[in-house]
N, C-alpha and C positions, 0 to 999 in steps of 0.2 A: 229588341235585339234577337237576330237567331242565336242558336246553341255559340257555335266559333265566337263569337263576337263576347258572351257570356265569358265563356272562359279567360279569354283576352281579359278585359274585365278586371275579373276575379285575380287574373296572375301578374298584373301592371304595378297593383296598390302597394307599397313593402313599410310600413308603418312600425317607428321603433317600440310602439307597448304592443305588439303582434297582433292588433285590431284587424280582423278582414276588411272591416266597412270603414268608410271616414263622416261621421257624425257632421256637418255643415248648418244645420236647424240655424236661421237666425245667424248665419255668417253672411260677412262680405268677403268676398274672394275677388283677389286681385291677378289679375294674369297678363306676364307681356306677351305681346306678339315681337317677334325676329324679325324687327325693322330695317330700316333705315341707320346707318349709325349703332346697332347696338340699344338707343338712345331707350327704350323702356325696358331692357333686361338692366341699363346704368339704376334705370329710377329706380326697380324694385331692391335692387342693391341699396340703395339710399332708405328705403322704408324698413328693410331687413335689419341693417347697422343700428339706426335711428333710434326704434322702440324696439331692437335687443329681442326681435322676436327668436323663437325657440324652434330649432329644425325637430320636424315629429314622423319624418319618413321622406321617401321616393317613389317616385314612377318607375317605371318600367317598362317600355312598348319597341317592337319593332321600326317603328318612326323614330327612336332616339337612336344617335352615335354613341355607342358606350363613351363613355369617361369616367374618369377617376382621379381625384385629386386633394393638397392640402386644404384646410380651416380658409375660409373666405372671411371670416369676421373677428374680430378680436374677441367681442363677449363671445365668442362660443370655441376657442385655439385649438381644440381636440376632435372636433366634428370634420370628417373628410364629407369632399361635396362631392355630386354626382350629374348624370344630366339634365335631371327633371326632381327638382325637390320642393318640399313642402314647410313651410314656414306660418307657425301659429300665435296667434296671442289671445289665450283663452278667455281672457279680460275683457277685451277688447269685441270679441268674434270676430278678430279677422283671421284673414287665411291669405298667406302671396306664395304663390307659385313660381318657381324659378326655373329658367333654360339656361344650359352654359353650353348646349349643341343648336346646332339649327336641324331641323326636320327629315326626313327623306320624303320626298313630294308623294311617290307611289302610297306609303302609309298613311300618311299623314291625315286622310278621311276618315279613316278606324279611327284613330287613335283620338281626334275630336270625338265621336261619338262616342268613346269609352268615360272621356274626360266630363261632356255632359252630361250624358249616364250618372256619374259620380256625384256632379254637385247639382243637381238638378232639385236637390233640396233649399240651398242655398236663399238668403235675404235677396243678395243681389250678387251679378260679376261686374265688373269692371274692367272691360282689356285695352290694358295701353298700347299706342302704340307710336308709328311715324311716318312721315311720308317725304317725296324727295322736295326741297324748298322751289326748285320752278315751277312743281307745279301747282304754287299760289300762284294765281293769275293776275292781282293786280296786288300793286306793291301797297296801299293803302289798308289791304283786306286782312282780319285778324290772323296769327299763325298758327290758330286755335281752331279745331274743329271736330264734331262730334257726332254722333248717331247713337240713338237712345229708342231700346222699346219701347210701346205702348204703353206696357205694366211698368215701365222704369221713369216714364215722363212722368205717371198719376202718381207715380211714390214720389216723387222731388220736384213738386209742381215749384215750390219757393223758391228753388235752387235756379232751374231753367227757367219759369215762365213768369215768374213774380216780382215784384216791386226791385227785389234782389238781381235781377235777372242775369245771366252769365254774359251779355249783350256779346263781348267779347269771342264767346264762341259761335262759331257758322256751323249748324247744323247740313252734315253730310246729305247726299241726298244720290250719286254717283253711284255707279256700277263698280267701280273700282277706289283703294287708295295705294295709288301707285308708292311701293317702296315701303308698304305695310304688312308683308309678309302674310299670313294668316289671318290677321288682325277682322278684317271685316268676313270672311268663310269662316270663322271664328262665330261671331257674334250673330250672325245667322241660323248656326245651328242652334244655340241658346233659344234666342229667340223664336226658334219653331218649337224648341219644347215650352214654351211660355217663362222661363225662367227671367226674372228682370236686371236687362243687360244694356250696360252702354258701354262704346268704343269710343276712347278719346283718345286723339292723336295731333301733335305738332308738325309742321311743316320745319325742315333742317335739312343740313347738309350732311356729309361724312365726314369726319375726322375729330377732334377731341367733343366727343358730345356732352361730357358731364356738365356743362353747363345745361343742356337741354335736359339733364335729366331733373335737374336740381330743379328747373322749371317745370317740370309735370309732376311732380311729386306735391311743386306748392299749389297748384292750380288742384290737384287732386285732395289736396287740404281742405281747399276752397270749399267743394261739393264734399266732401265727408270729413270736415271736420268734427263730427260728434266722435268718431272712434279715433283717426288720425291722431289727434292734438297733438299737434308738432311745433306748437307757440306754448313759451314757457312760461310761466305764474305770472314772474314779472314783468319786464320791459314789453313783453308781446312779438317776441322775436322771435323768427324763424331758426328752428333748432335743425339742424341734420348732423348728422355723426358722416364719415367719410368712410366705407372699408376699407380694410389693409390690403387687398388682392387689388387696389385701385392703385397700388405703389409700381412707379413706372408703367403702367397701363400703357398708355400710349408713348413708350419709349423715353429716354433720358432728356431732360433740357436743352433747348440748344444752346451749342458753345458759342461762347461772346467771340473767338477767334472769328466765327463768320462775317461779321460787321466791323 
């Protein structure tokens, strides 16, 4: 990076034990891209609530819209959120990243490189994302579909190519995924710094997407269920916790007067 770019950097990270750097060795780090529907900023809401992870700072860059706002989750009622935050479970080694703005396009190239820069340490990313539902081309074809580095297919050979195999997902292969926002310019720059990164993305519509969130979160179980574990002791049942900033989300019920 030149000097500018440095300093960007350096004055982006805001970390609440006042760390400069953010330590990733041996993390997974989850990150949506500004889809379609919202539908992976829903899911990482669901992984945040879920396992109770713990807000450990923010972003900061010219590409975010300030904001400013109350507690998004219950286990945490006192925590004001922001537009770009960081979400930990040192347990765990994960790390989810959160957007409650979408981008300013002019920026938005810095602020990838600042962002790689940062975790370029990292096990592996993960960017979720979505794309519009026409454009699955045929109706029989999975609503799953993916694109996986080099260094990300030889770490999860079991997952993707083996006896196990995700058959269900169609590996990307296109120039674009339309209505995935950054999602694939995303996983690009990763990928050229060798960092091992796959983009998984649902094919959806717009309007109430939590169900579609609730789905990429299990499918994201699926490939990382050793840190996930969102299936409890017992029964083997999909656990999610719901959050409170989900109340009224997409406006009040409709009234039975209508029918």
């Amino acid at each position: 990076m030149d000097q500018t770019e440095q300093i960007h950097f350096r004055n982006m990270l805001y970390l609440k034990n006042k760390a400069k750097s953010l330590d990733v060795a041996n993390y997974t780090v989850i990150i949506p891209s500004i889809c379609v529907g919202n539908a992976a900023q829903l899911a990482c809401d669901l992984l945040i609530a879920s396992k109770k992870l713990k807000r450990i700072g923010n972003l900061s860059h010219s590409a975010l819209i300030p904001v400013y706002g109350p507690s998004a989750y219950q286990h945490e009622p006192n925590e004001l959120v922001s537009s770009c935050e960081l979400y930990e479970s040192a347990e765990d080694k994960l790390l989810v990243i959160q957007f409650r703005t979408p981008l300013i396009a002019r920026h938005t190239k810095n602020f990838q490189t600042n962002l790689v820069e940062m975790l370029q340490a990292a096990r592996r990313v993960v960017i979720l994302s979505g794309s519009f539902g026409f454009e699955r081309r045929f109706i029989d074809e999975s609503p799953w579909a993916y694109r996986a580095s080099d260094n990300f297919k030889a770490a999860h050979t079991a997952q993707l190519e083996g006896s196990t195999s995700l058959v269900k997902w169609k590996e990307h292969t296109g120039e674009h995924v339309f209505g995935g926002g950054n999602g694939l310019q995303l996983f690009r720059a990763f990928e050229e710094k060798q960092v091992p990164v796959m983009l998984l993305f649902r094919y959806l519509l717009e309007g109430d997407n939590s169900t579609d969130a609730s789905l990429i979160v299990r499918e994201l179980n699926e490939l990382c269920e050793d840190f996930l574990q969102l299936r409890d002791g017992g029964d083997g049942s999909f656990k999610l916790t719901v959050p409170k900033s989900w109340n009224l989300l997409f406006g009040n019920e409709v009234t039975e007067l209508l029918f």
